[in-house]
N, C-alpha and C positions, 0 to 999 in steps of 0.2 A: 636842654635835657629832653629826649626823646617821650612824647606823652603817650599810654599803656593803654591806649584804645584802639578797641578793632574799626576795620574799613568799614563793616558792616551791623547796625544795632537795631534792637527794636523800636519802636516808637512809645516812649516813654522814660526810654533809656539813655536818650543822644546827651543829655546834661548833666549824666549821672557819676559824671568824672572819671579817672583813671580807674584801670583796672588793680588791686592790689599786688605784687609779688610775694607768695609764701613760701615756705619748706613743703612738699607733702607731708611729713612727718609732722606738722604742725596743726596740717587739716584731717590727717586722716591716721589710723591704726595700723600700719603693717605687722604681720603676724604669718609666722613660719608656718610651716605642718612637719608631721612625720608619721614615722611606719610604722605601728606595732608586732610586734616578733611573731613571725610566722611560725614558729614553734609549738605554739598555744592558742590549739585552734577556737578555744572560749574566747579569744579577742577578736572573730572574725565571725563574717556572716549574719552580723544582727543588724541591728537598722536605721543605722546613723551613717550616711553617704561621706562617702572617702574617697575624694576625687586625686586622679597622679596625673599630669602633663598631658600625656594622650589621648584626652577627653576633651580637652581643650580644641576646639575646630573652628568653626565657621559659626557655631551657634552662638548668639547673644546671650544664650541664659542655659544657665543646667540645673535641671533638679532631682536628677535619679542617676548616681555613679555606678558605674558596671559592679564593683566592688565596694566591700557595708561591715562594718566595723561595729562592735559590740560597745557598753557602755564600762563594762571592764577593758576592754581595749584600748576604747577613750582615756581611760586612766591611766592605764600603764605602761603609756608612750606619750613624745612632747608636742603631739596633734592635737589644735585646740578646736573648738565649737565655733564656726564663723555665722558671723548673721546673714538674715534675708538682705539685700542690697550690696552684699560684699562684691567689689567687684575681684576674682581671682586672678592670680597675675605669675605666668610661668617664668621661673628662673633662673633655669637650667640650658642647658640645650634646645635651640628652640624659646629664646626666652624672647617674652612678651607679647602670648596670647593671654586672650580674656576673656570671662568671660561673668557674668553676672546673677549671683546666688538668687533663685528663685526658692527656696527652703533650706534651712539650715544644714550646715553638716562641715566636713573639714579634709584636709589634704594631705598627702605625704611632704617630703623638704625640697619637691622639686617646685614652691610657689613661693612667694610673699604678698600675700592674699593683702588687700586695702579696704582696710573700711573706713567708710567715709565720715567722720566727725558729726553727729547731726544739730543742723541750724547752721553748720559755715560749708559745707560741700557736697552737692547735689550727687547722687549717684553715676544716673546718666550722662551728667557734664563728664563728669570724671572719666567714663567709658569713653566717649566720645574723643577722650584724650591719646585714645592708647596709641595713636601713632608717635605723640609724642610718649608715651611711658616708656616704649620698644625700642625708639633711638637710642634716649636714654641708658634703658638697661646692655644693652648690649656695648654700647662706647665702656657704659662702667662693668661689666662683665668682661672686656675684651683684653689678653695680652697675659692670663692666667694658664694652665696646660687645663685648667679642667674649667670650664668656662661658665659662669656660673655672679649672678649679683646679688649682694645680702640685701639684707632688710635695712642696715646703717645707709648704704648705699642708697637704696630708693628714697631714705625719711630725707637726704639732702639736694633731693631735685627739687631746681626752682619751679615752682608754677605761679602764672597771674591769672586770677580768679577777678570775677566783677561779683557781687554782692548775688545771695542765694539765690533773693528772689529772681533775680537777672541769670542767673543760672540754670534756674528751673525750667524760664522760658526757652532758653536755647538748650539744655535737655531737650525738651520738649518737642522743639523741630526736628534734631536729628533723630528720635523716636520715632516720629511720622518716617521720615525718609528709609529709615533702614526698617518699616514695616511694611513699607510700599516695596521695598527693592525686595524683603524677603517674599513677597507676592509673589514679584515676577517671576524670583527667581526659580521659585515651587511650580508656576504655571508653566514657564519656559522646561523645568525637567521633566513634567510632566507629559508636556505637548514630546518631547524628545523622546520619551521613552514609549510612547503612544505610536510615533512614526517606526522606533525599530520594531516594535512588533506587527506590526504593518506590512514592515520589510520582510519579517521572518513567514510570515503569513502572504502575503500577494507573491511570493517569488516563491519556484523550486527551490526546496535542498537541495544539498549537493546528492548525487547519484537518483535522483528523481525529477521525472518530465512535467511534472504538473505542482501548480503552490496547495499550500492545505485548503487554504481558501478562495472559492470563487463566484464572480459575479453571474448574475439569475442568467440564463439563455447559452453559456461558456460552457464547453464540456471538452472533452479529449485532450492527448497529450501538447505542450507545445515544442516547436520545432528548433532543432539545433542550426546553429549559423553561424558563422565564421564575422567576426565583430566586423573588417573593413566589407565585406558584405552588404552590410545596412545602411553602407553609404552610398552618396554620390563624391566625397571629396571626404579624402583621410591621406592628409600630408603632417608634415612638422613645421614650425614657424620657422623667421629668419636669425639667421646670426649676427645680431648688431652687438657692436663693438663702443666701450664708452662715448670713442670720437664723432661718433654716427647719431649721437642723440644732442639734445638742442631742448630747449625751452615751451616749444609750443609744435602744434602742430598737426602729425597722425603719432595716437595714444598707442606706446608698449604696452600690451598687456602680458604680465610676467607670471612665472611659477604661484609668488607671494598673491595673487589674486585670486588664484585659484582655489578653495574651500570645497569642502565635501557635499556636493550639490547646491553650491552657493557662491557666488562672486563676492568677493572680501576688496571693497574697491580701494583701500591704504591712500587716501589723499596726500599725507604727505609725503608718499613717495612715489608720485607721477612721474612716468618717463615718457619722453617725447623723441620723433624723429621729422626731420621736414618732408613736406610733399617731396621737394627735389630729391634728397637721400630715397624716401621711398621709393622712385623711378629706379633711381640710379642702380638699385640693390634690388631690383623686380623684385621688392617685396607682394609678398599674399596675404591680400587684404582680408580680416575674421568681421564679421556681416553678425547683428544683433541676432540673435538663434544659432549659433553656432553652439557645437559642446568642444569646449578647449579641456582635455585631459594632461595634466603635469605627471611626465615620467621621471619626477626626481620628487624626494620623500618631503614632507612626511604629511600623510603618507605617498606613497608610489601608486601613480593610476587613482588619484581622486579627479572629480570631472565637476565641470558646472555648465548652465548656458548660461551663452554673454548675452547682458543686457544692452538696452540702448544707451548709449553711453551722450550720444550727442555730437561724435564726431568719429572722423575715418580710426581706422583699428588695424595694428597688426599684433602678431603676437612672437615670444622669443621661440627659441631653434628646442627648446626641451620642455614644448610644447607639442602636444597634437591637437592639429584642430580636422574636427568633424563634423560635416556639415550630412545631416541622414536623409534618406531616402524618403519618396513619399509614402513608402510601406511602412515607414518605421514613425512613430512617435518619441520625439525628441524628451521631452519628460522622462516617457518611460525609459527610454535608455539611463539618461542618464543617473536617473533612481538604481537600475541594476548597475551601471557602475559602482555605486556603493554598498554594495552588498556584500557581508561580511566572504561566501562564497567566491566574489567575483578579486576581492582583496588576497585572499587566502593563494587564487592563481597568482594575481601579481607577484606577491611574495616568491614565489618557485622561480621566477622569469630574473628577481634582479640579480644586475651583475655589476661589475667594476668594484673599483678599491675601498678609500675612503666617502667616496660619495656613491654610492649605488644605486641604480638607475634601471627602467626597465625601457627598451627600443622598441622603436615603433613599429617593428617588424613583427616583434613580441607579442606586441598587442593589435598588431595585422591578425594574427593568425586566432583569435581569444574565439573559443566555440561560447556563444550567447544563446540561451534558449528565452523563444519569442513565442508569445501567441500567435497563432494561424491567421487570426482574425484581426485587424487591425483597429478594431471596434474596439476590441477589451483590453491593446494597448492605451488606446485613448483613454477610458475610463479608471485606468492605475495610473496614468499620469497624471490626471485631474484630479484625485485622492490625493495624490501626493503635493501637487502644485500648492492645494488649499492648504495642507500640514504647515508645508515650506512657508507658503503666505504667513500664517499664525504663529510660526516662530520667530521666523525675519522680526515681527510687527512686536513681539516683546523682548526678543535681545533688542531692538531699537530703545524701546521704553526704558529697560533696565538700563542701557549705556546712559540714555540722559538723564535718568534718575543718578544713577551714581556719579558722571559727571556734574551734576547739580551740588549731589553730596559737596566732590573734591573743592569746589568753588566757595562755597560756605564755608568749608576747612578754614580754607585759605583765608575766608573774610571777617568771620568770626570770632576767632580768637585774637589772640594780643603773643 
């Protein structure tokens, strides 16, 4: 018989034996809601939180619903009062977000709200469950026209629990973790949201030659230019063909690498061609500073520079690569590549059927307003570098935070 212990335990715990197999309906309360009749508006607007599905997001915890229900409301519908620690649990459509009662209050019938037993089932343990609640409900919600799992339903999901206080502890870890990831996550939107206004401020609007903002010594309009202009080299990569690629060697670099002033390097889907193929197909080699721009969505005309990767580099045929001028600041270009103005043109330019694409002729012709002075392009590039730095540096944090997460999922439980 297979023994109900995880790969991974506390110290303390290693001899603390098999984990149990329960019912949840054993360990915990599940408990409907519902709507009070909007007919009588004395059951609405007072201030007891009535939470419906669509509240249900990304937050771990909710304490204030858009919508608030009266204490005659409360009474005269089958919506009940859930406590602090409930975790909420959607039903319906959309079934099995959660999220965690930080003040009392209750829900319409699109939940089966759980509360957790106290002395046999940790809160937090339990949240931490929800990937398994959500399989769950949905296998048993699934194969009905109106899609939807009751509350009988969830009371007979198996779960194997280890004893509270063992519960408390691994609560506890993934507490830490999803307060560290919601950190990053807030520092990362924030650093984001920081750079587009940056954007909207270091660059022209559309129909004007100058940004709102400018650095000390910078004055007058800047000058319009025709994008392949600012180059010395703006060609499109090669056409390699599955046959033509091979295991090791000079690195494709493809559309999917491409990111919105960012190289997105996808390890597990490295493509390779040999030196020889390279000769053979006078491929054109892309040199670490390059800006590779992808004319196929999504979106159409996002640009990055290539980094040094550590070996020779070509790149695919729906690709452009641009190597710029020494008037021009490669930063800065490829910051106004991303700019909500410079997307807006692309958009006009694409063409083709089901895959729509913009030609490199297309964006041969792209009129680019540039500073005069190639000083104060440098200076918005190095703004922007630093951004870019400080985002890269916590979507990195955040991935190995939450890949950390998924790892303990995995080792954790039973």
């Amino acid at each position: 018989m297979m023994k109900k212990v995880p790969k991974r335990r506390f110290k303390g715990f290693l001899n603390a034996g098999d984990w149990e197999q329960r019912k949840l309906g054993e360990v915990a309360d599940i408990i409907g809601g519902g709507t009070p009749s909007t007919s009588f508006a004395d059951y609405w607007d007072g201030d007891i939180d009535w939470y419906s599905p669509v509240e249900i997001d990304s937050n771990r915890y909710v304490s204030d619903s858009i919508r608030k229900i009266t204490k005659l409301g409360l009474e005269k519908s089958s919506t009940k009062i859930l406590p602090v620690g409930t975790v909420l649990f959607t039903s319906r459509a959309g079934i099995g977000n959660t999220a965690i009662l930080r003040k009392e209050g209750c829900t319409n019938q699109g939940f089966q709200s759980i509360i957790p037993r106290k002395n046999i089932l940790d809160t937090y343990f339990l949240y931490t469950l929800t990937p398994q609640l959500k399989r769950y409900g949905e296998i048993m919600g699934a194969g009905s026209t109106f899609v939807e799992v009751s509350g009988r339903q969830m009371e007979k999901m198996p779960l194997n629990i280890p004893s509270l206080e063992e519960q408390k502890k691994v609560g506890k870890l993934f507490e830490i973790l999803d307060d560290s990831i919601t950190l990053h996550q807030r520092k990362l939107e924030k650093l984001q949201a920081t750079k587009k206004a940056l954007l909207y401020e270091l660059f022209p609007i559309e129909n004007s030659r100058r940004p709102k903002r400018r650095f000390k010594g910078f004055t007058g309009d800047w000058e319009q230019r025709k994008l392949e202009g600012l180059c010395d080299l703006f060609t499109d990569g090669d056409w390699i063909e599955s046959k033509d690629q091979c295991g090791s060697g000079v690195r494709l670099i493809q559309t999917g690498n491409i990111g919105v002033t960012e190289y997105l390097d996808k390890p597990d889907n490295k493509k390779w061609i040999s030196d020889e193929t390279f000769n053979q197909l006078h491929c054109k080699e892309v040199f670490p500073g390059d800006i590779l721009i992808s004319r196929l969505p999504e979106p159409a005309g996002r640009a990055c520079i290539i980094p040094h990767l550590g070996t020779k580099m070509i790149t695919a045929v729906d690709c452009t690569i641009v190597r710029t001028s020494t008037n021009t600041n490669a930063s800065f270009l490829v910051q106004y590549l991303s700019s909500q103005p410079y997307f807006n043109e692309v958009n006009k330019c694409l063409a083709g059927g089901t895959r729509q694409r913009i030609s490199r002729s297309a964006l041969a012709e792209f009129k680019v307003l540039v500073p005069s002075e190639k000083a104060e392009q440098d200076i918005i590039g190095k703004v922007f570098d630093e951004v870019d730095s400080l985002i890269t540096l916590h979507q990195r944090k955040l991935e190995k935070l939450k890949n950390l997460k998924a790892a303990y999922l995995n080792e954790m439980f039973v």
